[in-house]
Structures are given as C-alpha cells and as structure tokens.
C-alpha positions in Angstrom: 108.2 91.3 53.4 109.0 93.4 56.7 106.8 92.9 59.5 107.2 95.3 62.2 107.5 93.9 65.6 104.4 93.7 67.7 104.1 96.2 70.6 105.9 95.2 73.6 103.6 94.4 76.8 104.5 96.1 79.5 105.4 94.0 82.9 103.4 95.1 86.0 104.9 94.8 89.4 104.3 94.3 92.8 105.0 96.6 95.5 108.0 94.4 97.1 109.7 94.2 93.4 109.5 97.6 93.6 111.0 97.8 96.7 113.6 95.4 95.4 114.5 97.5 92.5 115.0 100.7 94.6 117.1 99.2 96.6 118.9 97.7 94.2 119.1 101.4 92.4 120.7 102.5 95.6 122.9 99.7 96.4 126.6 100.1 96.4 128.9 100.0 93.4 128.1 96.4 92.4 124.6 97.6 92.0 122.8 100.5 90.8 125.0 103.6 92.9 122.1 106.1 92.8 122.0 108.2 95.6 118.5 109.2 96.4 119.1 113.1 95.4 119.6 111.3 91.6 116.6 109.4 91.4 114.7 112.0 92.6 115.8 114.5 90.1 115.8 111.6 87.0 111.8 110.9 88.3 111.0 114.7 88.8 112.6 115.5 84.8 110.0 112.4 83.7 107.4 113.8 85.4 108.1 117.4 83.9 108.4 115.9 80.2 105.2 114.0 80.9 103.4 117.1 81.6 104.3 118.8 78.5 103.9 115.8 76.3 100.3 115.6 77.3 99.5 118.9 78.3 101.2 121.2 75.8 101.9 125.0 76.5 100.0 127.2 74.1 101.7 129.9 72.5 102.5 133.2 73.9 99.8 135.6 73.4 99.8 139.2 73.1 98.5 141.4 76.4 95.1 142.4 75.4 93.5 145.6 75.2 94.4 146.8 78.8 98.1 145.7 78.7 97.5 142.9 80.6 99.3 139.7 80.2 96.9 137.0 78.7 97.3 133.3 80.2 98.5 130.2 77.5 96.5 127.2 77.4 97.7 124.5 79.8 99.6 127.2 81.8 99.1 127.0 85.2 99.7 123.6 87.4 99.1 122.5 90.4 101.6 120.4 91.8 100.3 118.6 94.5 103.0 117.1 96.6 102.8 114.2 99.6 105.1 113.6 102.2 107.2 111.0 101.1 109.8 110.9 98.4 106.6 111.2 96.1 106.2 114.7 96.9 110.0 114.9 96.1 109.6 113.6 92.7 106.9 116.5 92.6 109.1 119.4 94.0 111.5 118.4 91.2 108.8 118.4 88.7 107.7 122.1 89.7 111.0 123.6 89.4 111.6 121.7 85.8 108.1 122.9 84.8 109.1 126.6 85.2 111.6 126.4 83.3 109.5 124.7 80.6 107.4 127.8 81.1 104.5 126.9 82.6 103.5 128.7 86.0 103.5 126.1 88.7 102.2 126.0 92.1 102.7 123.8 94.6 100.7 122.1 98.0 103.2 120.6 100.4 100.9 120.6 103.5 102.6 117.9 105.3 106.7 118.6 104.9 108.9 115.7 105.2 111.9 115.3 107.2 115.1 115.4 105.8 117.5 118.3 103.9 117.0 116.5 100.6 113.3 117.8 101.3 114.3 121.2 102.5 116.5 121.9 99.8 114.2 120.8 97.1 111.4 123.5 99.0 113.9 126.0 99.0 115.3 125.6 95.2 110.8 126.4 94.4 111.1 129.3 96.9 114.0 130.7 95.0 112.0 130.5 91.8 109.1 132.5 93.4 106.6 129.1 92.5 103.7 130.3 94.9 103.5 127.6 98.1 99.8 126.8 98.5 99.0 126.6 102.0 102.3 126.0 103.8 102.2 123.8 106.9 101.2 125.6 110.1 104.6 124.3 111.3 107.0 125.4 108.6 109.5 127.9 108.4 107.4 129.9 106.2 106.8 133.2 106.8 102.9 132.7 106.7 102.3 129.4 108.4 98.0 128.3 107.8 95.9 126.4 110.4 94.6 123.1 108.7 90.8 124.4 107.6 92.8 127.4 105.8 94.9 125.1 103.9 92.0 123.3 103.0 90.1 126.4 101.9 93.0 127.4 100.1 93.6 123.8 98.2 90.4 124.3 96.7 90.6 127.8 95.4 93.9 126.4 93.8 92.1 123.5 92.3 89.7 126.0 90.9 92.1 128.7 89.1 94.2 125.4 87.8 94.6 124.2 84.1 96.7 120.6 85.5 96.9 118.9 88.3 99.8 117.0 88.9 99.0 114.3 91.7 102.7 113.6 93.7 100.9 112.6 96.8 101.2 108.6 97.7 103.1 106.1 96.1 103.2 102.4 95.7 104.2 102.2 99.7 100.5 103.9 100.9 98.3 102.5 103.9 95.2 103.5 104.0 93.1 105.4 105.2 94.5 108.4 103.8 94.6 110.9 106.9 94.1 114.9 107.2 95.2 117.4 105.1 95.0 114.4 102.2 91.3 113.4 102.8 90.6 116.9 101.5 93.0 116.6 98.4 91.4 112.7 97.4 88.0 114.2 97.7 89.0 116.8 95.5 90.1 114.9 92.9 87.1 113.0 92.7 84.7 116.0 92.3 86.9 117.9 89.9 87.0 118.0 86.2 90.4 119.3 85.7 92.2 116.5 83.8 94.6 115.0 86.6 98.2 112.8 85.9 98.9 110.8 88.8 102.2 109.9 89.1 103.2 106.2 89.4 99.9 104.9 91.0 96.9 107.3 91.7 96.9 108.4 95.0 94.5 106.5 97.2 94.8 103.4 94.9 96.6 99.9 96.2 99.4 99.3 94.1 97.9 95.8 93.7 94.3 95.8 93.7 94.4 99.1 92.2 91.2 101.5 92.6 89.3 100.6 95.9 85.9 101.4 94.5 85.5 105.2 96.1 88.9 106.5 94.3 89.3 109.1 91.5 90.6 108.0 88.1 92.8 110.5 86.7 93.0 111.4 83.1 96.2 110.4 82.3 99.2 108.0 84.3 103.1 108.6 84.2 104.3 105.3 85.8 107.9 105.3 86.8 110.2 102.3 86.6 107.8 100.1 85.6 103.9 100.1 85.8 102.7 98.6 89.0 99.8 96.1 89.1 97.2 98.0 90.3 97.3 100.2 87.2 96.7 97.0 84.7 92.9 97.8 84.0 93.7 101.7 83.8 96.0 100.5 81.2 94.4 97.9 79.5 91.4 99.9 79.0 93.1 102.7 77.0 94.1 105.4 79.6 96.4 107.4 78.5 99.7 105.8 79.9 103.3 107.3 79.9 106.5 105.0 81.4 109.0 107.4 82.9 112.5 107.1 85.3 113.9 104.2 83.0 117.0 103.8 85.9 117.4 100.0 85.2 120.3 99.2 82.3 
C-alpha cells in the first residue's frame, strides 16, 4: 500500500552557519555568485509572498454612500525596516507588496549606508509608499527629530492591519538602542498580528526569546530556520521557509 513520506524536520542553524552560507552565496563562481542586490531582491519577493499567503487581501469593495473609497481587509502594512541588510529585505518587500495591492508604509528611522540602500529607498519613493518618520538626517524633504518619529511610529502601528517586522537579524547585539527601543516595546503591547522575518527582532538567534521579547503571530524564516526559533516552531506557530538560495 502507499505510504506517504513523513514530514521532513526542518534543520535549525547557528548564527556562524549562517554566516557560512552567506558567504558562501556570495562567493565567486565556484560558489554561490549572488551579488548582494540578488539576494536581497530573492528574500524581499519571499517576504512579499509570505504576507499574502497569510494575510490575504480582501476583495475590492465598492465606495460607500459618500463616494469614498472603502479599505480591503489586510490592506494596509507597516513595514518596519532596520538598518542592516534586514531592513533591505524589507524595502524590497514594500515595493513587491504594492504591486500585490496592498498599501504599504514604511519606518526606516535609522538609514544604512550604502547605494544598494539608497536605491531601494528611492524605488518606495517613486511608488508614493508613505516614509514613516524619516531620519532627521536624510535627504527627505521633512526630516523628524527622534520623539516625533516615535510619536509618529505609534500612530502608524495604530491605523495598521500588518506589521511586517524587518528590523534585526540573526547578527543583533543587544541591547537594542534608540529609535528601536520604541519599535520592540511596541510590539509587545500591540495586538496587531506581527511576521517577523527570519528571527524576531530582539530575539538571540540561539537562545531565542530573552524572556522580555514579543512573540509575533507568525515567522517567515529565510534560508533555513535558525535555532532560536525551535520552540516557536515546535510549538505550532505559524512558520513559513522563504529565500531557498542553496541548490
């Protein structure tokens, strides 16, 4: 009789494999030959498709009595975005999410060096996605002192459906430092269902939650899952594997 194969466990890694198999990715032609821009734009698609595999758009709606445009379930994210190449895997993800059709915005208090980083900004400024409290040291037009980005990061998480947590990665120190502080302690407090991306932010990628983190509603790990998320995993959170860059 046919038996269908049992489900596959996944393998958890450290954070040095992970290092490994990035730099393996980007090694030269007798390795992987991504060049960061690809790996960034592979990991921002996963994250997009995540968010609509587990956060559907409703349908479109007719405007209602007034004329007035009438907002589909799951419509609005907020993408929040860290400094590092996480918060480029999240810039990636808000430009693929509008053309999904959701209506993304983003917070990118902290801007990291680099054109890849520019240019990803600038291809969400071109779309028109609304920058949530730019840094007071960017190019934007209307720069905001730190306790107005603040003030404005919660009136996003407020009038949000999602939110997509791009902040730290499996390479975070702690203690998480200023604007972030604001944005972990958000998280905890807020019942808006959160997907972290690759390891909630906050979280050691080993030990996982430190005791005073948030647990988000729903994981897209990238790669491969990372040990820290075992007993998120084990214990029936919802759990997506993304960026599958290995042959």
């Amino acid at each position: 009789a046919f038996r269908a194969p049992a489900p596959r466990q996944p393998k958890y890694i450290s954070a040095k494999e992970a290092q490994d198999i990035d730099a393996w990715l980007m090694g030269g032609d007798d390795k992987g030959a991504f060049s960061l821009d690809q790996l960034m734009e592979l990991a921002g698609l996963s994250v997009a498709q995540a968010v609509a595999r587990l956060y559907p758009l409703g349908p479109k709606l007719p405007p209602d009595a007034n004329g007035v445009k009438q907002k589909r379930t799951n419509e609005r994210v907020l993408v929040c975005c860290g400094p590092g190449n996480q918060g480029g895997d999240g810039l990636v993800a808000a430009r693929h999410l509008y053309h999904f059709g959701y209506a993304p915005s983003v917070f990118y208090p902290k801007e990291s060096s680099g054109e890849i980083f520019s240019r990803l900004k600038k291809q969400c400024e071109n779309l028109d996605l609304p920058l949530i409290a730019p840094p007071a040291h960017s190019s934007s037009s209307f720069p905001m002192a730190a306790d107005a980005q603040d003030v404005a990061f919660r009136r996003a998480m407020e009038n949000t459906d999602v939110v997509l947590d791009c902040v730290f990665g499996f390479s975070f120190q702690p203690p998480a430092r200023a604007p972030f502080i604001t944005v972990l302690d958000e998280f905890k407090k807020t019942t808006k269902p959160i997907l972290s991306v690759d390891i909630p932010s906050g979280w050691d990628v080993v030990d996982g939650n430190p005791g005073d983190g948030f647990t988000p509603d729903s994981l897209l790990s990238l790669t491969a899952p990372k040990l820290g998320v075992k007993s998120f995993v084990e214990s029936g959170g919802k759990h997506l594997l993304g960026g599958r860059f290995i042959p």
